[in-house]
N, C-alpha and C positions, 0 to 999 in steps of 0.2 A: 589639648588632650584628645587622644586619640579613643575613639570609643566603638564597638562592635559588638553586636548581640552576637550570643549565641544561644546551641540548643544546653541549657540547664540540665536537663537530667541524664543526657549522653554525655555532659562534663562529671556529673558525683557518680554513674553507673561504672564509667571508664577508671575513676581517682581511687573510690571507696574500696577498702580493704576487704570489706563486708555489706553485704547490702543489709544488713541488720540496720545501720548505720540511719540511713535514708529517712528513717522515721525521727530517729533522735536530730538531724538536721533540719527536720522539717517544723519539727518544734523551737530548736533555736530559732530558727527563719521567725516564724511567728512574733518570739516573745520581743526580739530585734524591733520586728514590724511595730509591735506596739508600743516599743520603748521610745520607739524614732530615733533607731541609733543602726549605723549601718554594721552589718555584719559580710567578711567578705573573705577569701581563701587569697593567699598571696603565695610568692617565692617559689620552691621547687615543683609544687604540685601542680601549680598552673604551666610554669616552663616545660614538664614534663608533662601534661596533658595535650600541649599543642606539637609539641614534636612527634609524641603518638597517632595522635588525631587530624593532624594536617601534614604534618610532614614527613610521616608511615615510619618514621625512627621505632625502633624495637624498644620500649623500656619497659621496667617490671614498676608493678603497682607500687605505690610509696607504702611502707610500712610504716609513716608516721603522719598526721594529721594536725596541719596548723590552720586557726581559725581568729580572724584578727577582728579586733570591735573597737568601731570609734566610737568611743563612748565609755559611761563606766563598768569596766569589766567585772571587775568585783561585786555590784550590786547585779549586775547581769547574772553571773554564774550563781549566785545567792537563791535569785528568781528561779534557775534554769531545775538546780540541786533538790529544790520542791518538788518537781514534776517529776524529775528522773533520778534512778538509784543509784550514787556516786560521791564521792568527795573530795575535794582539794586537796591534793597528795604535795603541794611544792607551789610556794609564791617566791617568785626572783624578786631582786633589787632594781630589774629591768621592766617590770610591769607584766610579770608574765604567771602563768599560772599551769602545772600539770595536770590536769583532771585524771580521775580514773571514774569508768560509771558502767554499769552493768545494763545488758541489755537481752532478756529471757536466759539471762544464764552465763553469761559471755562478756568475758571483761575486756574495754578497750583504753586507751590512753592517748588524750588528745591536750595538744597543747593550746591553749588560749593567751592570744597576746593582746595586750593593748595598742593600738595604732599611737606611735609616738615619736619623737623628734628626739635626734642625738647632739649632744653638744662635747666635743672632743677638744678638753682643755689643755694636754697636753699631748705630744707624740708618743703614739704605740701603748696608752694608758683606754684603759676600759671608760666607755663614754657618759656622761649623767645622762638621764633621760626623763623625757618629760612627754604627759600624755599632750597629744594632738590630732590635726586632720590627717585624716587617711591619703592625702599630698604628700605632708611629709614624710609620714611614713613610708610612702615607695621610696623618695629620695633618700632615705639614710643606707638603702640599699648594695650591696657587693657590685653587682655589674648589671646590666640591663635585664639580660634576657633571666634574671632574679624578679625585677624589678614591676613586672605586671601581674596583674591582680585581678582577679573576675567574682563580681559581686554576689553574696547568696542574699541580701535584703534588700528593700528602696533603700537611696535610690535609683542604685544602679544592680537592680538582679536582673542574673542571666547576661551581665555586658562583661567583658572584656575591657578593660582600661589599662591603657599603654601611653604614660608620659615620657618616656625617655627612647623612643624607638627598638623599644626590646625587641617588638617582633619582627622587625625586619634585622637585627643584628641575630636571632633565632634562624632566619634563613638565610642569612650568609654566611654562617656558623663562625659568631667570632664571640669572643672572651674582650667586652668592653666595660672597665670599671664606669661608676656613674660623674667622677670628676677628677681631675688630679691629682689631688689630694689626698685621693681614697686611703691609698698603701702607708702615706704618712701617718695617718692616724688610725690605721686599721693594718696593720702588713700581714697579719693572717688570712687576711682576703687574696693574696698571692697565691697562699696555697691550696687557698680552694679554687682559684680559677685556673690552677694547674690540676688542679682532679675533674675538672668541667672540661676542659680542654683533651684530657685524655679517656675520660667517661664516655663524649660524645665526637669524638674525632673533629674538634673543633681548632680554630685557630686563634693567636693574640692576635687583637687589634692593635694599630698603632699608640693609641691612647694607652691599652694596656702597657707599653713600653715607654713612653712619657711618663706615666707615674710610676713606675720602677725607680728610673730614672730619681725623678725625684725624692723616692725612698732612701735610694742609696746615698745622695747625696746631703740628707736631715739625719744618718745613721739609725732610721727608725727600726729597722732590724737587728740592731745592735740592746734597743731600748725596750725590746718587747722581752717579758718576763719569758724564765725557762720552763715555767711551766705550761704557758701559749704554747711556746715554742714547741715543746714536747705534744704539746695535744694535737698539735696539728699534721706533727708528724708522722703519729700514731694514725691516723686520722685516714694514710694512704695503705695503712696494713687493715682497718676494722670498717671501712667502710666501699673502698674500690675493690674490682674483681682482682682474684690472684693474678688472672694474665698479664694485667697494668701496672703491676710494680714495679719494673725493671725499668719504664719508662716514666714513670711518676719519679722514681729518684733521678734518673736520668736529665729531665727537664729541670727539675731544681737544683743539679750541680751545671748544668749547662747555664742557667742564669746567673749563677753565682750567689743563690741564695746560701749555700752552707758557710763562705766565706764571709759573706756581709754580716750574718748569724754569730760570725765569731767561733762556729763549730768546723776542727780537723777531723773532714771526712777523706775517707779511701775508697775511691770508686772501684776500685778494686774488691774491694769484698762484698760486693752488690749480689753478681752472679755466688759467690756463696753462702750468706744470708739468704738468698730465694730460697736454694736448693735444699739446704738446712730446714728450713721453716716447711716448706714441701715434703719432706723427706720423715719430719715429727709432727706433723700431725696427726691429731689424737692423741698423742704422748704428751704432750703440755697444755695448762692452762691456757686461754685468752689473755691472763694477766702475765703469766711467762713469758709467752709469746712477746706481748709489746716490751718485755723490759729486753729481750733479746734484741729484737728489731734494735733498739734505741742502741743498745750498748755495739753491736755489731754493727753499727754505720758508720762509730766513729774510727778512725785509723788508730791503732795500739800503741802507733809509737807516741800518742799525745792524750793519751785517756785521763788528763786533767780536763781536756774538753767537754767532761762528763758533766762537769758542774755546770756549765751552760745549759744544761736540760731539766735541770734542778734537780739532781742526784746527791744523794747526802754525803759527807764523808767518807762515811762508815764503809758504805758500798764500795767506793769508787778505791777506798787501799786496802780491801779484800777483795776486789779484782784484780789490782794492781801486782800483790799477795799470790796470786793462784797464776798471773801468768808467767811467772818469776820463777814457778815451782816449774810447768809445761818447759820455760826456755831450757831451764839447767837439765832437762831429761832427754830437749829435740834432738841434739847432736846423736846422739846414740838410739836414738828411735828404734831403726829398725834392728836392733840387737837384743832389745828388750822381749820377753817374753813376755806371750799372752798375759798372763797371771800379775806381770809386772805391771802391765799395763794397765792394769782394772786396778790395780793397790791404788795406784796411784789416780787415776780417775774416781778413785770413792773418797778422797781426801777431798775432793771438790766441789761444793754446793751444784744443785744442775742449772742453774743460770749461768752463772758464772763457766762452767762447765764448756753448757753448748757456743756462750761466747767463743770461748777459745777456740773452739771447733771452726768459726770464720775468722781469727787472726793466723790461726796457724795450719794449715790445708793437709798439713802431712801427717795430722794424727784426726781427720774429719770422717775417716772411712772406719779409722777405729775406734772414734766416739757414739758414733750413729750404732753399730753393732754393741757397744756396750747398752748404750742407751735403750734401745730396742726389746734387748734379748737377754745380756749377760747381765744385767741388774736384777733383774727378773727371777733370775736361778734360784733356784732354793731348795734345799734338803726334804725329802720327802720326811724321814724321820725326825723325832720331834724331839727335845732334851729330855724327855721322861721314859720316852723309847730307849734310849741310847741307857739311861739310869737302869732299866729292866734289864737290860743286856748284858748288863756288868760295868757297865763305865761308870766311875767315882766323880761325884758331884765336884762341883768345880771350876776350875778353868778348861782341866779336859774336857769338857761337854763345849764349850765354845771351838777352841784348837778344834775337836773331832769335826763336828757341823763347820767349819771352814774349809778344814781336809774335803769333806765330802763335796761340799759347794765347788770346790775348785774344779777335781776330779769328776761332776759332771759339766762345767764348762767345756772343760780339754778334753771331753766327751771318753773319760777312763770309766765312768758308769753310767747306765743306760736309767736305772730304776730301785726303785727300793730293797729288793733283793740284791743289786748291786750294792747298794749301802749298807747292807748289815753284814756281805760278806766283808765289807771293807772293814768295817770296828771289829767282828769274830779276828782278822786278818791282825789287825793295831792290837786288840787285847791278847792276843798271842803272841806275837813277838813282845809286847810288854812284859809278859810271864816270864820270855825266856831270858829276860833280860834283869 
């Protein structure tokens, strides 16, 4: 066991989201102290406080806070929840807990885990776990440079502890899982040391490609549920910079993860999901978003593939549904009138929608401008205006507020005086007629 002091409070001033923090720390430290149970910060925040602070990498402060206790967590957090304003918002099945606790005003959210040992009974199946020594717990770890820990209680505060060489695998910049085995019974650990890898300009180790290797060869990416699956994938749109997409998918079709997944991806539609995605935001959800992403990866011409991501029926033959409707209108695209072309784009839920926008490229310049702008349009006058005006209740009032809606897409009226000369115009030639 590799062991190094360092300076403690240039580690939590550098890490902490808030120096608010520091106080509420120093009181866990304490109750720790006296429980004789260690308390200590593991995984991203230390890997990312030493790339910062020794090896001048640029990262941004972690927005989340884990704090791991060998010992009993639950009776700990019990003690702690006395002292300070807060409550247990989420106990996992993994030994872990969400706090939320207030501090002069100021809400934060910290995760508390118990130090524990994983036992992985089957391939690519979620692990049992059991509490244990803070050993094991590094060892059940993704890759090394995960894998060190630096103490905030006896009897190791202020040290730094490195049992698997993390920190010199940190300055050779590689991507080393902790044993062979790993991707057999973990394969979502692939793709996060493919977001590590392109997060910090790093490399796979050899090891890294040995337990691939042996992944491929147990089908454990075959066996890992669709909804891992999904999460993980999601994972590279809500969690890495936009610039590193193109290359996060890129490495995962390079390794042949989509294949082994059992998922018909089109590397092809890469660069148009980016731009797509680029190009609306703002315009959609977070949750639209990921369900584009997902459905826009796979290739159209096998969007049963869908169900490997755990997509429901339902979804997947009302996409199937709407691209059926886009094929039977491509051939004549560009013959189609504006107007025609909105009819038929408002027929189309907007996921579904913007989907199609990356299967089929020759209607993406006039989904985007629909999307944007022409959805957006609307009638300045309102069905009770039009009723004061003379127009009879009805279906006329819908047909008119259509007419008009159109007529200011195709930019035939500027404004509301435009519009009421338009019904004076309609109810006149109605008279004469």
């Amino acid at each position: 066991m590799k062991k190094t002091k360092i300076d403690l409070e240039d580690f939590l001033k550098t890490i902490l989201p808030d120096q608010k923090l520091l106080k509420f720390l120093s009181l866990a430290r304490d109750i720790s102290k006296k429980r004789r149970e260690f308390l200590y910060f593991a995984g991203g925040v230390v890997r990312d406080y030493l790339l910062k602070r020794l090896y001048k990498k640029r990262i941004p402060k972690p927005k989340d806070l884990d704090l791991v206790l060998q010992g009993n967590l639950k009776s700990f957090l019990k003690e702690l929840l006395e002292k300070v304003k807060g409550q247990i918002l989420f106990e996992s099945q993994f030994l872990t807990y969400k706090v939320k606790i207030n501090l002069n005003g100021k809400e934060f959210l910290i995760d508390f885990i118990t130090a524990r040992k994983e036992i992985y009974e089957d391939i690519a199946k979620l692990p049992k776990v059991f509490a244990s020594h803070f050993e094991d717990d590094i060892l059940r770890r993704d890759f090394t440079i995960n894998a060190l820990i630096i103490g905030l209680s006896p009897p190791y505060e202020g040290v730094l502890i490195d049992l698997v060489e993390g920190e010199e695998d940190l300055k050779k910049g590689l991507i080393k899982p902790l044993y062979l085995n790993s991707f057999v019974d973990d394969p979502t650990r692939i793709f996060r040391g493919i977001r590590y890898k392109i997060r910090f300009g790093f490399n796979f180790s050899e090891d890294f490609f040995l337990a691939l290797k042996k992944c491929f060869e147990k089908s454990a990416l075959k066996k890992l549920s669709g909804t891992r699956l999904a999460n993980e994938l999601k994972l590279y749109l809500t969690k890495e910079p936009e610039k590193n997409l193109k290359n996060l998918l890129m490495t995962t079709y390079e390794l042949n993860l989509f294949e082994e997944a059992e998922l018909k991806i089109n590397k092809k539609n890469f660069n148009s999901l980016i731009s797509l995605l680029k190009e609306l935001k703002g315009e959609i959800s977070e949750r639209e978003k990921e369900k584009i992403f997902l459905f826009g990866l796979v290739d159209s011409r096998f969007l049963e593939s869908l169900y490997r991501l755990g997509f429901p029926d339902s979804e997947i033959k009302e996409l199937i549904k709407y691209k059926k409707l886009i094929e039977e209108n491509l051939s004549n695209w560009e013959k189609l009138s504006l107007w025609e072309k909105i009819k038929i784009f408002e027929k189309i839920p907007s996921i579904y929608l913007l989907t199609l926008g990356i299967y089929f490229p020759k209607i993406k310049k006039d989904l985007i401008k629909f999307f944007k702008e022409y959805r957006k349009v609307k009638p300045e006058l309102t069905g009770e205006e039009l009723i004061k005006l003379g127009v009879k209740e009805g279906k006329e009032i819908g047909a008119l507020l259509e007419l008009i809606r159109k007529e200011k897409i195709e930019g035939k009226i500027k404004n509301e005086e435009d519009e009421k000369n338009l019904v004076i115009q309609f109810l006149l030639n109605k008279s004469k007629n």
